[in-house]
C-alpha positions in Angstrom: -35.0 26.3 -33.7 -31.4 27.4 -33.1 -32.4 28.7 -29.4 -34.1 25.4 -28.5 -30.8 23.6 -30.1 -28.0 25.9 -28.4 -30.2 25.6 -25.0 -30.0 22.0 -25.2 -26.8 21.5 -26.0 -26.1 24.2 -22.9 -28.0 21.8 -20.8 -25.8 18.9 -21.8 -22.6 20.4 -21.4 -23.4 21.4 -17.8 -25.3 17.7 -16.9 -22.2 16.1 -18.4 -19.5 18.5 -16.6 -21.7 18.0 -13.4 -21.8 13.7 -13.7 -18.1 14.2 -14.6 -16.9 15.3 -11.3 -13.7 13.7 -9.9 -14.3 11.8 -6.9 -12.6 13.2 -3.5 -11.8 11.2 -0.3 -10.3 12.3 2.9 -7.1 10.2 3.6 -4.8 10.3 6.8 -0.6 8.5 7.1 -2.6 5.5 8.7 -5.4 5.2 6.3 -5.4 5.8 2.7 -8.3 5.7 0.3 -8.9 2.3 -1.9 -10.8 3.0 -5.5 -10.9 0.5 -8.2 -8.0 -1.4 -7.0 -5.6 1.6 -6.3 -4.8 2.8 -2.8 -4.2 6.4 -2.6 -2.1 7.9 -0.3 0.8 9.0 1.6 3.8 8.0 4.6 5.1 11.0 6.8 9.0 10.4 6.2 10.6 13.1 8.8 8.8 16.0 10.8 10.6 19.1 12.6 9.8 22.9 13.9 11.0 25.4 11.3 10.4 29.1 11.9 8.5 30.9 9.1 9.8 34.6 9.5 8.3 36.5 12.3 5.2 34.2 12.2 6.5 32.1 14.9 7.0 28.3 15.0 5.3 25.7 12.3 5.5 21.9 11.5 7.1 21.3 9.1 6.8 17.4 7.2 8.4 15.5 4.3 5.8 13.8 2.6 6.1 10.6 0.3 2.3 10.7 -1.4 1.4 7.5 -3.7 -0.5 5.6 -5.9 -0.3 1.8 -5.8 -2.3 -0.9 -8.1 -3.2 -3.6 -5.6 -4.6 -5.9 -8.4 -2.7 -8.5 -10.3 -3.9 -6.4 -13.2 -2.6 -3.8 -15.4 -4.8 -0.7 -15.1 -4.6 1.4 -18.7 -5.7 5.0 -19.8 -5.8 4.4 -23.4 -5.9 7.0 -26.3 -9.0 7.2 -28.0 -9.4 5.6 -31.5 -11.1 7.5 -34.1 -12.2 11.6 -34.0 -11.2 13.2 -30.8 -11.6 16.7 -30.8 -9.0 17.1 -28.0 -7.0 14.1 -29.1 -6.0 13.7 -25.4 -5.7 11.6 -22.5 -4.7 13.0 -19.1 -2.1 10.6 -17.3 -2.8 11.7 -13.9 -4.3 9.4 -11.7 -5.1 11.5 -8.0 -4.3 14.5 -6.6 -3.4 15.2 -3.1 -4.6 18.6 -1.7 -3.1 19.4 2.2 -6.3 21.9 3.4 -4.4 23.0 6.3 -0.9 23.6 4.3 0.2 27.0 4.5 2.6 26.9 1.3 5.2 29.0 3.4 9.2 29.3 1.9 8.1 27.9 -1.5 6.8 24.4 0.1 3.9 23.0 -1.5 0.1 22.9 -0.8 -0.7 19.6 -3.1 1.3 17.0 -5.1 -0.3 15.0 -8.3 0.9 11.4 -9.2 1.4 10.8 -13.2 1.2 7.2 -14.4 3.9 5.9 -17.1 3.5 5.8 -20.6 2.3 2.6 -22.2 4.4 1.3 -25.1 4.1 -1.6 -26.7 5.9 -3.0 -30.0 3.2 -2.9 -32.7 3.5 -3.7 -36.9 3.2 -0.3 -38.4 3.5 1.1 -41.9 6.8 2.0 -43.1 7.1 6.1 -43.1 8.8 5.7 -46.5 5.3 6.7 -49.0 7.6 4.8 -52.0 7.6 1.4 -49.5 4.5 -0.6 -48.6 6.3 -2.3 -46.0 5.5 -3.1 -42.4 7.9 -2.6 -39.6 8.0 -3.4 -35.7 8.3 -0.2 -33.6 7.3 1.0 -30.1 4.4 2.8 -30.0 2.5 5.0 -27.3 -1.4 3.5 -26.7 -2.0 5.2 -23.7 -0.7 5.3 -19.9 -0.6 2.4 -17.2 0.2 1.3 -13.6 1.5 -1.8 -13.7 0.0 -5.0 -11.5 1.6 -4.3 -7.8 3.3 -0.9 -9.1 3.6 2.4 -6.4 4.2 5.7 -8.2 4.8 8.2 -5.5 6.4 11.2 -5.6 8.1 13.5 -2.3 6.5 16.9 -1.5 7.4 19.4 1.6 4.5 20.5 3.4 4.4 23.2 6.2 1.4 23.3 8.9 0.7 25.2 12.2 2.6 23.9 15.0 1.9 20.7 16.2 -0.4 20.0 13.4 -0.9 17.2 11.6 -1.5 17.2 7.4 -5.4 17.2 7.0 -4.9 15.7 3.3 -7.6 15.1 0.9 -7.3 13.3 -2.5 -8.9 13.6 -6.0 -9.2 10.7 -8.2 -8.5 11.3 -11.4 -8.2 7.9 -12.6 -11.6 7.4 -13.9 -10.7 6.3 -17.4 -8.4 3.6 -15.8 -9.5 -0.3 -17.6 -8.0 -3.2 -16.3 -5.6 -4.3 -19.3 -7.2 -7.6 -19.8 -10.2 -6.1 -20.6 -8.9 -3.2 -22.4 -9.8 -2.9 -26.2 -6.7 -1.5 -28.3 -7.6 -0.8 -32.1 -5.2 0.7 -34.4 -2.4 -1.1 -35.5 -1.5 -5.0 -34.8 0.1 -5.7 -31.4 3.0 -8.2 -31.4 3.4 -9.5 -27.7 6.7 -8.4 -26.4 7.8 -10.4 -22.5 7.5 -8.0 -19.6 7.4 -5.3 -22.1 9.8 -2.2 -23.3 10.0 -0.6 -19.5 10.1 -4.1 -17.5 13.1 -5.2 -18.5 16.2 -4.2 -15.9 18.6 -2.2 -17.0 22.3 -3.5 -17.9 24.2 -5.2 -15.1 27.0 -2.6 -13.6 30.4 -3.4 -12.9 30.3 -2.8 -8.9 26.6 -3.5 -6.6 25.0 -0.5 -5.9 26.5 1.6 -2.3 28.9 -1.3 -2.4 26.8 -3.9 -0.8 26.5 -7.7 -2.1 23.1 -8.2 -4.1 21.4 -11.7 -3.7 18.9 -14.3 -5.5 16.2 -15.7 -3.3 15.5 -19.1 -4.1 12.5 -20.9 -2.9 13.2 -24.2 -0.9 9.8 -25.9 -2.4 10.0 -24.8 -5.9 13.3 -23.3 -7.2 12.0 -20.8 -8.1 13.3 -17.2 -7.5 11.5 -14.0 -6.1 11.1 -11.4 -8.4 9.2 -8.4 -9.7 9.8 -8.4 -13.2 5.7 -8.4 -13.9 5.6 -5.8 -11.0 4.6 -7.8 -8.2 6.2 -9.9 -6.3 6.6 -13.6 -7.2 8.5 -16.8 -7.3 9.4 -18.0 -11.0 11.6 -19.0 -12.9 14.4 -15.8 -14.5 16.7 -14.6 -16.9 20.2 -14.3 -16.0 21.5 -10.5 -14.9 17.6 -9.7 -14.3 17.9 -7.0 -12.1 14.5 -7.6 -10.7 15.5 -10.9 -8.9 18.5 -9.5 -7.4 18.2 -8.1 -3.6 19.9 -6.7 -1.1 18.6 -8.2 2.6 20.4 -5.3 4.7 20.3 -4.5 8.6 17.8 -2.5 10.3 20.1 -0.2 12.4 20.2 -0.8 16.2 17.3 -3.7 15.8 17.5 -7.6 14.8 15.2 -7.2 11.8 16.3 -7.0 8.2 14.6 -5.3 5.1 14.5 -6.8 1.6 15.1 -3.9 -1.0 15.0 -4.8 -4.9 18.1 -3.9 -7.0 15.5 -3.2 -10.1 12.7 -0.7 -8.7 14.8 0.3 -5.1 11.3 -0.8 -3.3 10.8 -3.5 -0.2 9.1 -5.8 0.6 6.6 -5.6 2.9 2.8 -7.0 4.8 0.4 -4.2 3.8 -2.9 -4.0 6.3 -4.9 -6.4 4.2 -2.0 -9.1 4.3 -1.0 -9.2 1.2 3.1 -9.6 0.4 3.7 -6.1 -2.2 6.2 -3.0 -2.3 6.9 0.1 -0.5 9.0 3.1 -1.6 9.3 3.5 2.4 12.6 1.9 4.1 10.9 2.8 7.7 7.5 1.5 7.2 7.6 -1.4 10.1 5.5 -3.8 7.8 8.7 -4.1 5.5 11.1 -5.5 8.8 11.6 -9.2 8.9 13.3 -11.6 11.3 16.0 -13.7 9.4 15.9 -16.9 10.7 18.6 -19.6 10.1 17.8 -23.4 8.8 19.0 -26.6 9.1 20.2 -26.2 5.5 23.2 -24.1 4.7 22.4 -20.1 3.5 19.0 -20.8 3.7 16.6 -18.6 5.9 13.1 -18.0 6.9 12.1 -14.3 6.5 9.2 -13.5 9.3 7.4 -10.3 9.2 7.5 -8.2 11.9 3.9 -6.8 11.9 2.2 -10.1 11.3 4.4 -13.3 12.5 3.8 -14.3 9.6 6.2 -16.2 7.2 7.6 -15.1 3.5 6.2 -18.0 1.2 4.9 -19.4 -1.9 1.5 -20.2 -3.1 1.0 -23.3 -5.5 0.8 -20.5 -8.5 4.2 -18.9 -7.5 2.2 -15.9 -5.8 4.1 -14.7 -2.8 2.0 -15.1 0.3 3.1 -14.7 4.3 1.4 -17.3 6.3 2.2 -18.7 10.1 3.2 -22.0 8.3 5.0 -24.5 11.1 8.7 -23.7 10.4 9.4 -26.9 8.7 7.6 -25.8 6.1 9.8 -26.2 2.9 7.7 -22.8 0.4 9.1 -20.5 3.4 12.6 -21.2 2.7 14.9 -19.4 1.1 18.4 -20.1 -0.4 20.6 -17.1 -0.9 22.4 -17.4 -4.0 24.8 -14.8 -5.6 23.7 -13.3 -9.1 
């Protein structure tokens, strides 16, 4: 009886470690992999020759790898509730493997992308055993990627000569749920706006590199652009909210601007599907806009390079870019200071 037991219970460890098998897709700088809502993958930053010893020439590339939620949804890992013999919860959502990488002067051959931890401000007992009291603390339930949010992280890679990355990707992400649907047990949840890691962080004395930050203000609505719920929208703000300040800064040797955030340092930009989100990358050509003057004072029309089409709002406050006539009043935008 015990063989027939410890043979099935062999069978079931092996059917379950075979059915649990991380998906892998092959993903290039121009096309990146999409799985339940998250892109996966990476922008070539800078590439040059480097000699490796007396092996000759090689390419060598700076590599910005990422994970971005393209949902309006928070995606959450949470812990498990009840007995857990591991009592753990892997925050890692892919992981990019470069075949062709030689891992030459201590570069690297593969780069993994974490998501954040997930607090939220929850009634727990009081750790005092003489107290029955219940306080309001932060507390850990799992990890998340926020609605619009990029995690990315920079790796060096070193190829032949004149060879491209040949990357491939793991996703790890299976036990993502999207956070509306996500069941949390355990202790009460008290809502808490934007939550502990979206608000900005105190105003400084002096902008950032020393240039001027700006509000956008939308013509139609008066509303501002923002990203306090991580992507980007028009509504109303809180004064010294770091997420509606921007910088709109020159594109060297060009006519185009980009948009940069003071908050998360990402831009604006037109991804491929045509949707208005963020990128970690200041020379991606989707994040370059034309600035184009009104008939009202300091305010603009920002028109994407890639598309032609215009920076505006939907009725809901979503950002949108459309090839709205240029009269149109929810593609203008008054520049305000903070």
């Amino acid at each position: 009886m015990k063989k027939v037991f410890l043979l099935i219970s062999l069978f079931l460890l092996i059917y379950c470690g075979l059915k649990a098998q991380p998906a892998t897709f092959p993903v290039t700088d121009k096309q990146p992999a999409l799985v339940d809502g998250l892109e996966l993958g990476y922008v070539i930053k800078s590439t040059e020759v480097k000699a490796v010893g007396n092996k000759g020439d090689f390419s060598r590339y700076a590599v910005s790898f990422y994970v971005r939620n393209t949902t309006n949804q928070g995606k959450i890992m949470l812990y498990k509730q009840g007995w857990n013999v591991l009592n753990n919860v892997s925050d890692q959502l892919a992981q990019f493997n470069c075949v062709n990488a030689t891992g030459a002067r201590l570069t690297s051959k593969e780069a993994i992308i974490n998501a954040e931890a997930c607090n939220v401000l929850a009634m727990v007992n009081d750790c005092d055993p003489k107290k029955v009291d219940r306080i309001r603390q932060f507390v850990q339930i799992g990890y998340w990627i926020k609605p619009g949010q990029t995690i990315s992280t920079t790796a060096i890679l070193i190829t032949p000569l004149n060879t491209l990355p040949d990357v491939q990707v793991t996703y790890l992400a299976s036990q993502l749920t999207p956070l509306a649907s996500a069941s949390v047990g355990g202790p009460q949840l008290v809502p808490v706006a934007g939550g502990q890691y979206n608000q900005p962080p105190p105003p400084q004395q002096q902008p950032v590199d020393g240039l001027e930050f700006v509000k956008l203000k939308n013509s139609f609505n008066n509303m501002y652009l923002n990203n306090q719920q991580g992507p980007p929208q028009a509504t109303n703000i809180d004064p010294g909210w770091w997420s509606a300040q921007w910088q709109v800064l020159d594109i060297p040797n060009s006519h185009y601007v980009s948009i940069k955030n003071r908050w998360k340092e990402n831009y604006l930009l037109v991804d491929q599907r045509g949707y208005v989100t963020f990128t970690d990358n200041y020379a991606d050509r989707a994040g370059y806009w034309t600035m184009e003057t009104t008939n009202d004072q300091n305010v603009y029309r920002f028109r994407n390079l890639m598309t032609g089409g215009y920076l505006c709002i939907a009725a809901n406050g979503v950002l949108i870019q459309s090839k709205t006539p240029i009269n149109n009043f929810s593609s203008g935008w008054l520049l305000e200071q903070p």
